[in-house]
C-alpha positions in Angstrom: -19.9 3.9 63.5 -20.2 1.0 60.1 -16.6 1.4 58.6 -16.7 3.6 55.0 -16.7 1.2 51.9 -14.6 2.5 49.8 -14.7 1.4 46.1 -11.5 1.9 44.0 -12.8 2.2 40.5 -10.1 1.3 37.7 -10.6 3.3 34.6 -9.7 1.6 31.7 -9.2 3.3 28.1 -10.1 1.3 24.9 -7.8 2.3 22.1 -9.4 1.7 18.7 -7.6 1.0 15.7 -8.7 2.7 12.7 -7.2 2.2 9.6 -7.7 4.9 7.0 -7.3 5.8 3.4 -6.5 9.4 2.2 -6.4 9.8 -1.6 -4.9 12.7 -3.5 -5.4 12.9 -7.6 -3.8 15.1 -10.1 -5.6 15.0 -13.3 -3.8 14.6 -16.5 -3.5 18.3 -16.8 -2.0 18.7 -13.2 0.4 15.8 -13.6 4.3 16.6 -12.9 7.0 15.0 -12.4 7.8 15.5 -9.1 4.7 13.7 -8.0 3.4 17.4 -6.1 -0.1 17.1 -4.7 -2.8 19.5 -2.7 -3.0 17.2 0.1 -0.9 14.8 0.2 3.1 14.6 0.7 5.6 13.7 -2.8 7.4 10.6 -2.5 10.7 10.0 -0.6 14.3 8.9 -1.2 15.0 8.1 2.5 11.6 6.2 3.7 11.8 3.0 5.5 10.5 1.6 2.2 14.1 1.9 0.7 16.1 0.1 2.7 13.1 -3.0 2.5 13.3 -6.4 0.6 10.6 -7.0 -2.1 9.9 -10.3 -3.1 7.1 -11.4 -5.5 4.4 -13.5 -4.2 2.2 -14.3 -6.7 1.4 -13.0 -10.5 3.6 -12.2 -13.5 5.2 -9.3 -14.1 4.5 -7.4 -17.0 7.6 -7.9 -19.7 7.6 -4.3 -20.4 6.8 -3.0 -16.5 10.5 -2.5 -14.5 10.9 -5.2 -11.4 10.1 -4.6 -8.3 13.2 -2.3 -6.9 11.5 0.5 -9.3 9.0 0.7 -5.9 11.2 2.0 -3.7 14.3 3.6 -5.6 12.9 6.7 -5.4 13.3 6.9 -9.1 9.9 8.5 -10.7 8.4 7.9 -14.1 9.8 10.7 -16.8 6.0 11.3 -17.8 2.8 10.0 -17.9 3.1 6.9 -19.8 7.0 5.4 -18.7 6.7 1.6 -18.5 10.3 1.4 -17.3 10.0 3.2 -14.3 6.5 1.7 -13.1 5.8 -2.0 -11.5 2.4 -3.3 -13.1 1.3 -7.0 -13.9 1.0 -8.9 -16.8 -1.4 -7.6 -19.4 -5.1 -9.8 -18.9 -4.2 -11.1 -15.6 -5.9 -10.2 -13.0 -3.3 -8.7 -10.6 -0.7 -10.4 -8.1 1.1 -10.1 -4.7 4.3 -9.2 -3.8 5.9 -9.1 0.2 7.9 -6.0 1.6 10.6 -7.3 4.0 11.5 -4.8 6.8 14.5 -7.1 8.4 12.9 -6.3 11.6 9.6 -5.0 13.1 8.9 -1.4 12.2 6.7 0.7 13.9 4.1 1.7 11.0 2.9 4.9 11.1 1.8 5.7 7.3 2.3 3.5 4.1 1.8 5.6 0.6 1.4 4.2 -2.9 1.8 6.6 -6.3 1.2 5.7 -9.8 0.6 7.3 -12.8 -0.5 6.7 -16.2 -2.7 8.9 -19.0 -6.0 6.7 -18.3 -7.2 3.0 -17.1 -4.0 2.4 -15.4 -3.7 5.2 -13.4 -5.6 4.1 -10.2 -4.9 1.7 -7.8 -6.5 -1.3 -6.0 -5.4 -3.6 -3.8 -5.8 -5.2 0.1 -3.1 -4.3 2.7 -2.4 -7.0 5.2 1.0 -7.0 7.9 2.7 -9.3 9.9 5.7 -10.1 12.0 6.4 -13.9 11.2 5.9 -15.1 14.4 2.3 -15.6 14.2 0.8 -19.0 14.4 0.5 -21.1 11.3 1.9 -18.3 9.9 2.9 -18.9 5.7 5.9 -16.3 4.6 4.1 -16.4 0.8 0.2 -17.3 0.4 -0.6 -18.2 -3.0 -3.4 -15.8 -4.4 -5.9 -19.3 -4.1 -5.0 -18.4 0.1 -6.8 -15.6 2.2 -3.6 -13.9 4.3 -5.9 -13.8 7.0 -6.3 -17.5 7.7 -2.2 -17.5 7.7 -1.1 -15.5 10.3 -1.4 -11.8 8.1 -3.3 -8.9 9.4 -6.0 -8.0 7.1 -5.3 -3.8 7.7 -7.7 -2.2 4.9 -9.0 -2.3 1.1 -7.3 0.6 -1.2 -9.1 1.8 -3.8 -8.4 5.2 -5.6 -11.1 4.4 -8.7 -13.2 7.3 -9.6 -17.0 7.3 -9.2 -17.1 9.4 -12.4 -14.8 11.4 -14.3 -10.8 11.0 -16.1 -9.6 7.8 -15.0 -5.9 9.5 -16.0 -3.5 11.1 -14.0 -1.2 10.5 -10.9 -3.0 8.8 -7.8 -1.4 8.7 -4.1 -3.2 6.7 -1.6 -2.2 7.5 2.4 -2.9 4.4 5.1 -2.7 5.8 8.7 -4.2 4.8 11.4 -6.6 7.6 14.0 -3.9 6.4 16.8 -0.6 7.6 15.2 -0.1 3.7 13.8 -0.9 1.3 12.0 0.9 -1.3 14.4 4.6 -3.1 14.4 5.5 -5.4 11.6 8.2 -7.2 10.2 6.4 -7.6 7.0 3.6 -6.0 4.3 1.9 -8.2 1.9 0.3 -5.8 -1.1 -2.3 -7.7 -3.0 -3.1 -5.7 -6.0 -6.0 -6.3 -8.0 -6.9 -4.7 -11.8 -9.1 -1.8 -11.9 -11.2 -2.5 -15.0 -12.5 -5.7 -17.0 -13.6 -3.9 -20.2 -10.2 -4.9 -22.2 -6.5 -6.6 -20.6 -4.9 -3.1 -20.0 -6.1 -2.6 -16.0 -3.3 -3.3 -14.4 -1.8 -0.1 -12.3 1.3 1.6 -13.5 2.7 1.6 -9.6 5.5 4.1 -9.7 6.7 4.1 -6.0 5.8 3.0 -2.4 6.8 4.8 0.7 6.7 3.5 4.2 6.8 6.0 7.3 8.3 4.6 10.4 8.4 5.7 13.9 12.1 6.8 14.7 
């Protein structure tokens, strides 16, 4: 009698990360302050986001926007058009880059970014990338001449909330997630936000708050 071959198959399971971006949109009309949408949750007081160091990058800061803090102090704009309690760039520049600073690695599950203004500056546009500072050649603060990527950041999606057609106006929240629960564990987010328009120097977003969703 031969001896049975027996073949031990191993089964292995590919786990694909998906980055994705949800948006949520109250017209002008449907605007409040307590940033309510249909979809889409209202920002936080007590997200990881708060307790995060923000540090600007690259760009000028508008003289009339608030500094960065207004991102994550959970203070929201008093109506639609509130320059003290919004982050945007310089008037007729063409965006810039600012670092969020977790202290530690955080387990990402969903970052959300609101803003609100009565027309061009209302939506948002910008490239997500993440990192934990220990990748090789990595640089803590690439110039906006630099690609992340080619620095040790993780490019993790495009965000873009501009209407095909329609009201520019109105509050915008964008959701990234990820199809497997998260986006990944990083020390650090790099938000490199772009304008929205070209047709005069007013397309820089009125950013009014970012909130980052850990795994606990």
């Amino acid at each position: 009698m031969k001896p049975l071959l027996i073949l031990t198959l191993a089964v292995f399971t590919l786990v694909v990360f998906e980055p994705r971006v949800q948006i949520d949109h109250n017209l002008n009309r449907a605007a409040n302050r307590d940033f309510r949408f249909d979809h889409l949750p209202s920002p936080r007081k007590d997200d990881d986001a708060a307790k995060a160091k923000l540090t600007l990058i690259d760009g000028s800061i508008d003289p009339n926007s608030a500094d960065l803090s207004a991102l994550t102090d959970g203070l929201l704009p008093a109506d639609q058009d509130d320059p003290s309690r919004n982050l945007f760039f310089n008037s007729g520049s063409m965006g810039g880059r600012f670092r969020m600073d977790f202290g530690e690695p955080l387990d990402i599950v969903q970052v959300l970014t609101y803003s609100w203004h009565p027309s061009v500056r209302g939506p948002q546009l910008y490239k997500l990338y993440a990192a934990n500072g220990t990748e090789p050649s990595f640089k803590i603060a690439p110039e906006r001449s630099v690609d992340p990527a080619t620095c040790g950041w993780k490019f993790i999606i495009t965000v873009s909330t501009i209407p095909k057609e329609g009201d520019d106006g109105g509050q915008y929240v964008a959701s990234v997630s990820d199809s497997t629960g998260s986006l990944g564990k990083y020390r650090y987010l790099l938000f490199d936000c772009y304008v929205t328009e070209l047709f005069d120097s007013n397309g820089n977003t009125f950013y009014s708050e970012i909130d980052v969703v850990g795994k606990r």
